[in-house]
TIGUVEX-930115 format. One record per residue: x negated, y, z of N, C-alpha, C, CB in turn; residue number from 1. Coordinates in steps of 0.05 Angstrom, whole numbers. Glycine has a CB too. Example, Ala and Ser with C-alpha at 12.3 -4.5 7.8 and 13.67 -1.06 7.14 Angstrom:
<sites>
SITE:-264:-114:156:-246:-90:156:-264:-66:156:-226:-89:181:1;
SITE:-257:-45:142:-273:-21:143:-258:1:157:-282:-12:114:2;
</sites>
This chain:
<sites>
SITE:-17:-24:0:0:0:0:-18:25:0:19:0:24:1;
SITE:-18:33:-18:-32:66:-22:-22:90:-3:-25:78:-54:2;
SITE:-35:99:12:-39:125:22:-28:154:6:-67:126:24:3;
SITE:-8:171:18:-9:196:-7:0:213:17:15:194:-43:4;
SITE:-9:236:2:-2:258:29:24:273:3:-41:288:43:5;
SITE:46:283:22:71:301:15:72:322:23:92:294:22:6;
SITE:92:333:12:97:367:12:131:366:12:80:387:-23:7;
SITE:145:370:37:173:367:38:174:396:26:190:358:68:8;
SITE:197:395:4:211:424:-9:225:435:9:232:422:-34:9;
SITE:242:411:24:262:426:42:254:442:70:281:405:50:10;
SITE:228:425:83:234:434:111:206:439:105:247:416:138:11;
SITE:189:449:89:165:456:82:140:447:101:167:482:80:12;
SITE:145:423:106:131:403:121:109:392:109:146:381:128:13;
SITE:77:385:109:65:365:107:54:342:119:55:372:102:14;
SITE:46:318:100:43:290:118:25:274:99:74:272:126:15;
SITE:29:255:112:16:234:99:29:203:107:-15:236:107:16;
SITE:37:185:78:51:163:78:44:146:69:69:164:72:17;
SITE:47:117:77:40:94:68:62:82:46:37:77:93:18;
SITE:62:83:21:87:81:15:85:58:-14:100:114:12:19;
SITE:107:39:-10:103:13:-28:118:28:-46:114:-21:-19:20;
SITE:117:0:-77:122:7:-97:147:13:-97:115:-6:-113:21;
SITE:163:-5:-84:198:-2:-83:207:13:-69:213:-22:-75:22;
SITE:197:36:-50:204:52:-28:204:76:-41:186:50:-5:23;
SITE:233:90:-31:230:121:-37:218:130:-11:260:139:-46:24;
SITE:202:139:-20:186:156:17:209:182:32:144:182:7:25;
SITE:216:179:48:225:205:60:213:226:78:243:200:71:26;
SITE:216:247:84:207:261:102:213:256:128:212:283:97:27;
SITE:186:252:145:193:242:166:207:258:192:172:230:172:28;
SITE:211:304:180:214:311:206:253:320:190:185:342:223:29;
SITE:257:315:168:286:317:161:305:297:149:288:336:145:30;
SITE:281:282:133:298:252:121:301:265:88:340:243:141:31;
SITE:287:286:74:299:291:46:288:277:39:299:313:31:32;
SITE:291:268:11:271:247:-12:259:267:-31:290:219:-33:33;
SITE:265:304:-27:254:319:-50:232:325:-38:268:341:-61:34;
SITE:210:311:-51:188:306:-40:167:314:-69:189:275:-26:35;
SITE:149:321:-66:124:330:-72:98:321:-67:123:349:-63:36;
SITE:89:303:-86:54:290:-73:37:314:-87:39:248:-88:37;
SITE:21:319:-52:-2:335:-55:-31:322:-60:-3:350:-31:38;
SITE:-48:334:-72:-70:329:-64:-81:319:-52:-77:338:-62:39;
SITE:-103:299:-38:-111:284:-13:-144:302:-13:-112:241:-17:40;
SITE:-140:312:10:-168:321:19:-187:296:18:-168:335:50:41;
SITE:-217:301:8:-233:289:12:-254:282:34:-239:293:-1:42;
SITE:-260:266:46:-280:269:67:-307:270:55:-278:247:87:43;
SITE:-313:284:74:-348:295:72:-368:262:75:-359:324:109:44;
SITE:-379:273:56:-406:249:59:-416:228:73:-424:257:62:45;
SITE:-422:248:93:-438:242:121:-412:233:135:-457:271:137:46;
SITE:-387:243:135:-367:233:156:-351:206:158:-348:251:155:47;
SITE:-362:205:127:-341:174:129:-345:149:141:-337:162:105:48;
SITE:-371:152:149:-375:129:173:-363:127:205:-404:127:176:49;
SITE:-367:154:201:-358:162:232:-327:153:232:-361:200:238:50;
SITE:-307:170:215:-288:160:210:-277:143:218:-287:157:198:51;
SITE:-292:112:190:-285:88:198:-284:82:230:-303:72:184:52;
SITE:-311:84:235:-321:77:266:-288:85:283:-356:104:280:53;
SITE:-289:113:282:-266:113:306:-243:106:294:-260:140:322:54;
SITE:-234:105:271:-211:88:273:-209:59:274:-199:94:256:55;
SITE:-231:43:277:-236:15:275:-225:21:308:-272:0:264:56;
SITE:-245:30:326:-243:36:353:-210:33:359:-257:67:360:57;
SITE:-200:58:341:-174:63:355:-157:37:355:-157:87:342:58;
SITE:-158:25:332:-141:5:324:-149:-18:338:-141:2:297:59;
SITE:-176:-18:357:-182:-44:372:-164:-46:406:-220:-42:377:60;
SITE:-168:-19:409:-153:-10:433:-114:-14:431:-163:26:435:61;
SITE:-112:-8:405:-76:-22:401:-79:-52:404:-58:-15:365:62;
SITE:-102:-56:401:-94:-83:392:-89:-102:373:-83:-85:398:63;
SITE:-94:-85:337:-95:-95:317:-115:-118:314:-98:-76:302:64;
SITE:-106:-136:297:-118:-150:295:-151:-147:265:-94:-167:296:65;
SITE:-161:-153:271:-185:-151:255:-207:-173:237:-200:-140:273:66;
SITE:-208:-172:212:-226:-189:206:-258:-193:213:-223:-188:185:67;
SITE:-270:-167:228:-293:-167:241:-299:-193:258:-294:-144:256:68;
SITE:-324:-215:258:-334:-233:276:-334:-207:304:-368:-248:263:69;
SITE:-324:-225:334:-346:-212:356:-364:-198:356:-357:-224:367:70;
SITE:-386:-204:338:-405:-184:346:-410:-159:337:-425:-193:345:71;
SITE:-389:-160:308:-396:-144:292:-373:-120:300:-398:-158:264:72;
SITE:-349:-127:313:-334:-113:323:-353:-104:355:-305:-130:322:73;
SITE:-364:-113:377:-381:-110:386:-402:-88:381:-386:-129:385:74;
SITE:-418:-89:355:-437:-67:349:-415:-50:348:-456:-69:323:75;
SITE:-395:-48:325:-380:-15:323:-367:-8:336:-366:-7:308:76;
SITE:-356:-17:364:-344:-5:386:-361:10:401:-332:-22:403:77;
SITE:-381:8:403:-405:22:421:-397:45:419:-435:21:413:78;
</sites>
């Protein structure tokens, strides 16, 4: 499922959605479907490791599940 960031017309809201092929995406703070895909900012160079890192982190702490071995989840929690 691809990533896209929106631009609600109605309640002039922005976001970002996970959204399958068969799904009309709605706005999540009014519910319109007149919707608008924006642009996706890029991350900087140097940041995208970091990134990963804390969201690997965050998602270890929910409790997602992960294809990382122990140790290797281990090194990137540090």
């Amino acid at each position: 499922m691809p990533l896209y960031d929106y631009h609600c017309k109605t309640c002039h809201s922005a976001f970002e959605l996970l959204v399958r092929a068969s799904t009309l995406p709605t706005c999540p703070q009014c519910s319109s479907t007149d919707l608008e895909r924006a642009v996706s900012r890029i991350a900087p160079a140097g940041k995208i490791e970091a990134i990963r890192a804390s969201n690997r982190r965050a998602a270890a702490r929910q409790g997602h599940f992960s294809n990382l071995s122990q140790a290797e989840r281990t090194k990137l929690l540090k």
